[in-house]
DRENRO-106860 format. One record per atom (N, C-alpha, C, O): residue in one letter; x, y, z. Coordinates in steps of 0.1 Angstrom, whole numbers, plus 5000, padded with zeros to 4 digits. Example, Ala and Ser with C-alpha at 12.3 -4.5 7.8 and 13.67 -1.06 7.14 Angstrom:
2
A513249435078A512349555078A513249675078A514249675085S512849785071S513749895071S512950005079S513450115080
# end
This chain:
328
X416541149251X416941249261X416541389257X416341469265X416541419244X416041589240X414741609243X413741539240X414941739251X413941779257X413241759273X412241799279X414241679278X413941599292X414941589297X416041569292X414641619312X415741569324X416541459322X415941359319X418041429322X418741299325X417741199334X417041259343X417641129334X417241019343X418340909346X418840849336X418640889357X420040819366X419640709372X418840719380X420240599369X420140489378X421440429386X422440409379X421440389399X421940389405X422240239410X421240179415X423340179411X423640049414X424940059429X426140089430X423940029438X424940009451X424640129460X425440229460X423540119470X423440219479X423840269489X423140309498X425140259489X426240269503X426640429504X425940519500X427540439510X428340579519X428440629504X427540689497X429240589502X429540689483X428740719474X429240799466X427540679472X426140679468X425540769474X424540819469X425940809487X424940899494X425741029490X425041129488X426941049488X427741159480X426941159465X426341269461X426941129463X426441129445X425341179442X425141259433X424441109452X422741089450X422841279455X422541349446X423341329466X423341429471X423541579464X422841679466X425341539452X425541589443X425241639429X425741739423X424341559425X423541509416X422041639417X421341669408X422041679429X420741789430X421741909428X421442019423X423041859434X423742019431X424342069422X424742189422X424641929412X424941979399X423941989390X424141989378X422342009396X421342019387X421541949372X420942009363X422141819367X422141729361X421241589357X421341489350X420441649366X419641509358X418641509371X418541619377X417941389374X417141359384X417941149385X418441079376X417641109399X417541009403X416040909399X415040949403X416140809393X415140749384X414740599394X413740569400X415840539393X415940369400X416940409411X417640509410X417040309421X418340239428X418140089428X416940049428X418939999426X419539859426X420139849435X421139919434X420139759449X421039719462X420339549463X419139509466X421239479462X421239349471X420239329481X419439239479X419939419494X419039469500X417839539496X417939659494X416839499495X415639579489X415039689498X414439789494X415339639515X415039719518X416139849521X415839959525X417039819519X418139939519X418040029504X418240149503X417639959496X417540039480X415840149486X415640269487X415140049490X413740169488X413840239500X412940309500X414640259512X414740379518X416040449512X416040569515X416940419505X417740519496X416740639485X416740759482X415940509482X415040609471X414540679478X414740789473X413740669490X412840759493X413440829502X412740919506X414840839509X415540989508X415841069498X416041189500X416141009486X416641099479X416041079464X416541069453X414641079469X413541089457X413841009441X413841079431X413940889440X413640819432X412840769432X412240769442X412240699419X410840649419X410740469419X409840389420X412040479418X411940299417X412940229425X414040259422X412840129435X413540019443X413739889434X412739829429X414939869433X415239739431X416239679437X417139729443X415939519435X417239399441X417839349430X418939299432X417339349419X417139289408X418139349397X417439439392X419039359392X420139469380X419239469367X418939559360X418739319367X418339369350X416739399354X416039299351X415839519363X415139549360X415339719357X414439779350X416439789363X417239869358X418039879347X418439989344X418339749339X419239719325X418139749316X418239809305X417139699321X415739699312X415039799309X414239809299X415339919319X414240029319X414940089305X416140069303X414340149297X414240259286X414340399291X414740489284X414040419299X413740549304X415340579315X415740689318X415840469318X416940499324X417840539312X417640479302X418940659315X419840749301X420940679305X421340589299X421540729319X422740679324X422740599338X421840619346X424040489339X424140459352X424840529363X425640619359X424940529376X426440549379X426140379392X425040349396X427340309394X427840209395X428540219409X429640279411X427940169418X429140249430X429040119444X429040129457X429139999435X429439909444X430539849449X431339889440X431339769457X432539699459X432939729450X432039759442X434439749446X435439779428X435339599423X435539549412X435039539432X435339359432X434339329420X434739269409X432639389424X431639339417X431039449405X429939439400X432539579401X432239619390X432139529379X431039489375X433239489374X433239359363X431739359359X431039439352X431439249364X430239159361X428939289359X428239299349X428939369370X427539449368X427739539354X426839549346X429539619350X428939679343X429239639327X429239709317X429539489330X429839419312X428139429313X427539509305X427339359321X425839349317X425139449317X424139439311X425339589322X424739679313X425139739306X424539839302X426039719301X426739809288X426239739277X425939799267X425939589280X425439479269X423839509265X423239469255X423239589277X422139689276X421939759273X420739799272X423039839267X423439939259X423140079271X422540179268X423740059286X423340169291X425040229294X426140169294X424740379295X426140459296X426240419310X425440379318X428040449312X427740399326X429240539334X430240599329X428840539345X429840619354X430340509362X429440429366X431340479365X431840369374X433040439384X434140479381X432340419394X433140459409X434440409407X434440289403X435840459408X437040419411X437440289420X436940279431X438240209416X438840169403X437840139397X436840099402X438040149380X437040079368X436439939372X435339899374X437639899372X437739769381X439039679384X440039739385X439139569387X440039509398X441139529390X442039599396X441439489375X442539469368X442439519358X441339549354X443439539351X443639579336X442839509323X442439549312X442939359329X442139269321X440939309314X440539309302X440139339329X438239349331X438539469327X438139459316X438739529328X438839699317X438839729308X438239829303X439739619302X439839619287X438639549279X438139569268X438339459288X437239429279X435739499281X434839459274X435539589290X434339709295X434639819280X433939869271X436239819283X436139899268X436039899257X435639979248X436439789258X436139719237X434539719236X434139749226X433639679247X432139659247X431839819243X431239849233X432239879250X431840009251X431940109235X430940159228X433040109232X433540169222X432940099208X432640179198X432839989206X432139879193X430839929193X430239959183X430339939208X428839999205X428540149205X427440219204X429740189206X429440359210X428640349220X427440349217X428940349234X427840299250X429140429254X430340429250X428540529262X429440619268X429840579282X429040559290X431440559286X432140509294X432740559305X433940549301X432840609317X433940669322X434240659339X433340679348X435540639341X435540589355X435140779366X435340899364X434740729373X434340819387X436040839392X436440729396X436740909394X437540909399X437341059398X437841119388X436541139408X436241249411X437041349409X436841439402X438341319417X439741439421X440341489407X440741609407X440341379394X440241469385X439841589381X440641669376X438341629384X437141709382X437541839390X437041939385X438141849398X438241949408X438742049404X439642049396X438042179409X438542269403X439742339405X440242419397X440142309421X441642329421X442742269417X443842319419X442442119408X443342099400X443542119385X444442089377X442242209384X442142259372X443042389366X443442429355X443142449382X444342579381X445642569381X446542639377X445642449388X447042339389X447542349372X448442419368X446842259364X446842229356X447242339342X447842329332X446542459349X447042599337X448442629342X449142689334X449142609355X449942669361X451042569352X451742629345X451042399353X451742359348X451642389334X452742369330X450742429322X450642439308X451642589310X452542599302X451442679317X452042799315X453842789316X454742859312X453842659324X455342659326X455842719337X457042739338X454642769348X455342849359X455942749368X455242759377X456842679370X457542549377X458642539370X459642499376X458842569352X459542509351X459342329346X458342259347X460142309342X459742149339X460242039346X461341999346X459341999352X458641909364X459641749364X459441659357X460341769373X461341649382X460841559386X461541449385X459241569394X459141479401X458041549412X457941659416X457141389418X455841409420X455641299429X455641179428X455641389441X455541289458X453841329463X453141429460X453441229469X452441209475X451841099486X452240989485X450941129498X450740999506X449040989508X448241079511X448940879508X447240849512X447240719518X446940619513X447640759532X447040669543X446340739560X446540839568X445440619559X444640629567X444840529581X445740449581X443840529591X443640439601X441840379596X440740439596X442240239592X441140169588X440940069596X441639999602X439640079594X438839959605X439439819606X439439739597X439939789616X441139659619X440239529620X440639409620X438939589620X437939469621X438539369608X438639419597X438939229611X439139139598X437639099589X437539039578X437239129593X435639109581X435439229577X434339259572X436639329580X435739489569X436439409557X437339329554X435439509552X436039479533X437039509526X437439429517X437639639528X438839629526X439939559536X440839629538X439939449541X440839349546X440639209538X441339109540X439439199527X438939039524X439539059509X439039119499X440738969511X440838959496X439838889484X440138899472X438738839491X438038809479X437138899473X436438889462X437139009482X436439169479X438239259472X438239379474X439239219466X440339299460X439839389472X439139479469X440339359486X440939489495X442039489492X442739429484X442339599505X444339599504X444039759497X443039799491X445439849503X445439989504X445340059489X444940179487X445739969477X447340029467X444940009461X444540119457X444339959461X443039979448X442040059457X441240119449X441840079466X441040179471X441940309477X441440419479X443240289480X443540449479X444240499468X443840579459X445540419468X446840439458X446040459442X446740499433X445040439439X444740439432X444140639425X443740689415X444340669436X444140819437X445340909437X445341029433X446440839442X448040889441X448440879425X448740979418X448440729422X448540699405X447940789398X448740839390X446540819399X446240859386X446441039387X446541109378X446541069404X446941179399X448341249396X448641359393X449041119399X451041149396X450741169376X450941269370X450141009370X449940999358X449341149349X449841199339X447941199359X447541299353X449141419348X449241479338X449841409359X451041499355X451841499350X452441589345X452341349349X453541309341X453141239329X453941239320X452041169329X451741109313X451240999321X451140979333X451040929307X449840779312X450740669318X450040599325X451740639317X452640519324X454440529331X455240549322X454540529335X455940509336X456640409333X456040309331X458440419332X458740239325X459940219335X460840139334X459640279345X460540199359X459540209372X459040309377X459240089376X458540069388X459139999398X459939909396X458740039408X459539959424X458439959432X457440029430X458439859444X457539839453X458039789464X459139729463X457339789476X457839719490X455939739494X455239839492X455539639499X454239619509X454639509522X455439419523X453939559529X453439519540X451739449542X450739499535X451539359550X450639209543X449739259562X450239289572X448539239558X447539209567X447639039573X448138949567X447239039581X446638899584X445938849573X446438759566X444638889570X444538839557X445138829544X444738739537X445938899542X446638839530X446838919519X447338889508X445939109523X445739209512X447139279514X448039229522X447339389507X448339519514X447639579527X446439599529X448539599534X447839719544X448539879542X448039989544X449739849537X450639989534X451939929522X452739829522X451540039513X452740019504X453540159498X453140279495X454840099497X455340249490X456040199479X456840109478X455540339464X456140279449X457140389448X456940499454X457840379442X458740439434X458240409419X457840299414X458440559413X458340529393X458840619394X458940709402X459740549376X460140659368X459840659355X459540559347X459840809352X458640829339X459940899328X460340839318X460340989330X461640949318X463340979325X463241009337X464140979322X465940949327X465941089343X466541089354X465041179339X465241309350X464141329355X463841449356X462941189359X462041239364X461441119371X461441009366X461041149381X460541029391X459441069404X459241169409X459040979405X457341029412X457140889425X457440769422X456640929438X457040839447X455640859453X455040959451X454940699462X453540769467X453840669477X454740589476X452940679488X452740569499X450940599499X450240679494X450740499508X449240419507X448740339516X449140229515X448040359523X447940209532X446440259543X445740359540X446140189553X445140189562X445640169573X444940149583X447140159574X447540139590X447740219599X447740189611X448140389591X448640469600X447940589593X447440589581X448040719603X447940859588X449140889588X450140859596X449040969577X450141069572X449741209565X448541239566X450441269560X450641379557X449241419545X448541519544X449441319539X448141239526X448341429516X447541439508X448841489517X449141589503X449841529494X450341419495X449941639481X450841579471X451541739470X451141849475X452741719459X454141819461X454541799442X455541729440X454041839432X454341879420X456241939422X456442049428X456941899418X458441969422X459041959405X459241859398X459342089402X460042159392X461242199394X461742189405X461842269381X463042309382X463442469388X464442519392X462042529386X462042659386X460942679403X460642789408X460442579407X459242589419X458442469422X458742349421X457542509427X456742349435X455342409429X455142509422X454142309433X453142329435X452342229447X452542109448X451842279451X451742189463X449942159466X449142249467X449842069466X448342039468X447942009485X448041889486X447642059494X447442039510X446741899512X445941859504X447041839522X445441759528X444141839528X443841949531X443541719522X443441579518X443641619499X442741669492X444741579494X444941599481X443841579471X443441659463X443341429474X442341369466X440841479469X440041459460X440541539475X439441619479X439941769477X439341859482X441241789469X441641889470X440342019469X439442009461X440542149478X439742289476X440942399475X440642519474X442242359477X442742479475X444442429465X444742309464X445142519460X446242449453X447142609454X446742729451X448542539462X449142659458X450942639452X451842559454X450742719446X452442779439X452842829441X452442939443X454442749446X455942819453X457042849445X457742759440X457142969444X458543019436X459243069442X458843179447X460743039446X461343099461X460543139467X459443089467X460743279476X459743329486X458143369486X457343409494X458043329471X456343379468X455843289464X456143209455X454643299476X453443189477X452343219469X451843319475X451543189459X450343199452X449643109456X449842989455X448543169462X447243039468X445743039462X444843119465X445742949453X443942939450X443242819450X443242709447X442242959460X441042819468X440042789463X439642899458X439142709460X438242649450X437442569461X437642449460X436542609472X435742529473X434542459468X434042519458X434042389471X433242279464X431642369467X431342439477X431142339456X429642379456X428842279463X427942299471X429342169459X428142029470X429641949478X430442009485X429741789474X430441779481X431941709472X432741619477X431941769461X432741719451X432941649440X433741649431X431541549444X431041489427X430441539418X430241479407X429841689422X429341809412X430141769396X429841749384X431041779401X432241849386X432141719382X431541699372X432641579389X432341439374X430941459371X430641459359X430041489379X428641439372X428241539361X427641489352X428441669362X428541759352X428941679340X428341639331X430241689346X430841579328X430341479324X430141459312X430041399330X429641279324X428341339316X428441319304X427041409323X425941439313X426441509304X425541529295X427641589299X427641699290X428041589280X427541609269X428941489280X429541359272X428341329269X428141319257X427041299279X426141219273X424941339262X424441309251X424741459267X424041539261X424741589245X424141659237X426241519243X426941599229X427441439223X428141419214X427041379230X427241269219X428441179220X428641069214X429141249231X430541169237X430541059237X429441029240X431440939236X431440829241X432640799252X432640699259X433340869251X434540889261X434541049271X433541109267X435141099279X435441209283X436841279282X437741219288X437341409275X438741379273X438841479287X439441579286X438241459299X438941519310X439341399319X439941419330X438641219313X439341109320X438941009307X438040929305X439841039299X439640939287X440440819293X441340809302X439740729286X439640589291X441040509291X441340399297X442040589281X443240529279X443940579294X444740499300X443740669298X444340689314X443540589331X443740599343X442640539324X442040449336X442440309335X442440239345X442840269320X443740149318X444840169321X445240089330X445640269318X447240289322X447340289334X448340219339X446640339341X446440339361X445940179359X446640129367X445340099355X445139969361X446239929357X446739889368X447039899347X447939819338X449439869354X449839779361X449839959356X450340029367X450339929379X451339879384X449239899382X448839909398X448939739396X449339669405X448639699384X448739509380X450139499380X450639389380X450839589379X452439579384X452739589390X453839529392X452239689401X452939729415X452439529425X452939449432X451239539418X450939409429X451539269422X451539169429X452039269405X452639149407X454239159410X454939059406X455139299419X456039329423X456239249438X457139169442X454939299445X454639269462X454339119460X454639029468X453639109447X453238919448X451538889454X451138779458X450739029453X449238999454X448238969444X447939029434X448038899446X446938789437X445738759438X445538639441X444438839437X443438819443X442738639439X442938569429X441738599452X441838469451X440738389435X440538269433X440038559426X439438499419X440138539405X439638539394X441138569407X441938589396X442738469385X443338509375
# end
């Protein structure tokens, strides 16, 4: 890599891929090298909107390239597992779109691969990266709140009722609590620490058989508790509410995309807005090459012990409700 552009390869050319591939010019980070899609012909018109040089259907003709530095990974969360044990086993770094993957299980062992070989690792969970939770984040180190009680949030949507979309097919791990809740979790955890040791749950069941809406309760120590809801049946409010002893912080809709964060101390409102330079995956993809350009094998702005703790979490919330995916 010294002396040369990142070169990116890309597995899975859907809606979220078209964010990346997009962000990726605007974090001036590297260049797009391969795309990999099931569809060959959906991979070589991905390439040739957004200028890569190689189409494939094929994973290990991308596992194989030398010239590929990094992946990023951004297919079904169902068919992380498998794609990215086999290129890590390639020895390629990899970015993997949220969740890592389905369970705590398949994670743990992406990590042990990862780490034995020194392969740089790290989940895509964007909302991290943001820069207005980055001010969030000095506000709580400064202690302006006060020390933090408790941490509400909601992410639900109106999702496609069609029973063949994918998030309704349990053998694609749909259901609300791994494609949304998984953005409530990690960012309650970001604030309160990597696990809580009291969990509660109530879901509600699709026709199929996934979540369609769930609401958790945790508690993370005797004077502090954090609540989220989740689902594709309805909207809601979808912010989050940091609540201290001394004030709030409040993050607006759409939390997970947050551009602005503000701090309430009785009558005085502090507001800072942070809009996005592209369309928000600027700031992971940033990190990920700076991990790869210094040698990182982890990132400590999403070290890997906090993407297990959110899976290990969420494998509880669902063996609470009693969801069991059918290849589990």
């Amino acid at each position: 890599m010294a002396g040369r552009s990142i070169q990116w390869g890309l597995v899975g050319p859907g809606s979220i891929a078209r964010k990346f591939a997009r962000d990726l010019r605007v974090a001036e980070a590297g260049s797009l090298r391969s795309v990999v899609g099931r569809d060959l012909s959906r991979a070589v018109a991905f390439a040739t909107e957004y200028g890569a040089e190689f189409a494939f259907d094929d994973l290990r003709a991308i596992a194989a390239d030398p010239e590929v530095d990094i992946v990023y990974l951004a297919t079904p969360h169902s068919a992380h597992f498998a794609t990215a044990k086999t290129l890590l086993e390639h020895g390629k770094p990899l970015l993997i779109e949220k969740p890592m993957t389905v369970n705590a299980a398949q994670a743990r062992e992406l990590v042990k691969i990862a780490r034995s070989r020194r392969i740089f690792l790290m989940e895509a969970l964007w909302t991290r990266f943001l820069p207005a939770y980055q001010q969030a984040g000095r506000w709580l180190t400064e202690g302006r709140i006060g020390e933090v009680r408790g941490v509400t949030s909601s992410f639900c949507v109106r999702g496609n009722p069609d029973p063949a979309a994918r998030w309704l097919n349990p053998a694609l791990a749909g259901g609300g609590l791994l494609d949304l809740g998984v953005y409530n979790l990690a960012m309650t955890q970001w604030v309160l620490g990597p696990k809580p040791d009291r969990i509660g749950a109530v879901a509600n069941f699709s026709a199929t058989g996934v979540d369609d809406m769930i609401s958790a309760s945790l508690g993370y120590t005797p004077t502090t508790l954090a609540q989220f809801s989740c689902g594709f049946v309805a909207e809601a409010e979808n912010s989050l509410t940091v609540a201290g002893e001394s004030g709030r912080i409040h993050v607006p809709a759409p939390f997970f995309a947050a551009q602005e964060v503000r701090l309430l101390i009785g009558d005085e409102v502090e507001i800072h807005r942070a809009p996005f330079r592209g369309e928000g995956f600027e700031y992971e993809i940033a990190e990920a090459v700076r991990c790869l350009e210094s040698g990182e094998i982890e990132s400590p702005q999403m070290p890997l012990a906090d993407t297990l703790a959110t899976l290990e979490v969420m494998d509880e919330i669902r063996a609470r409700i009693g969801l069991c995916y059918p290849f589990e």
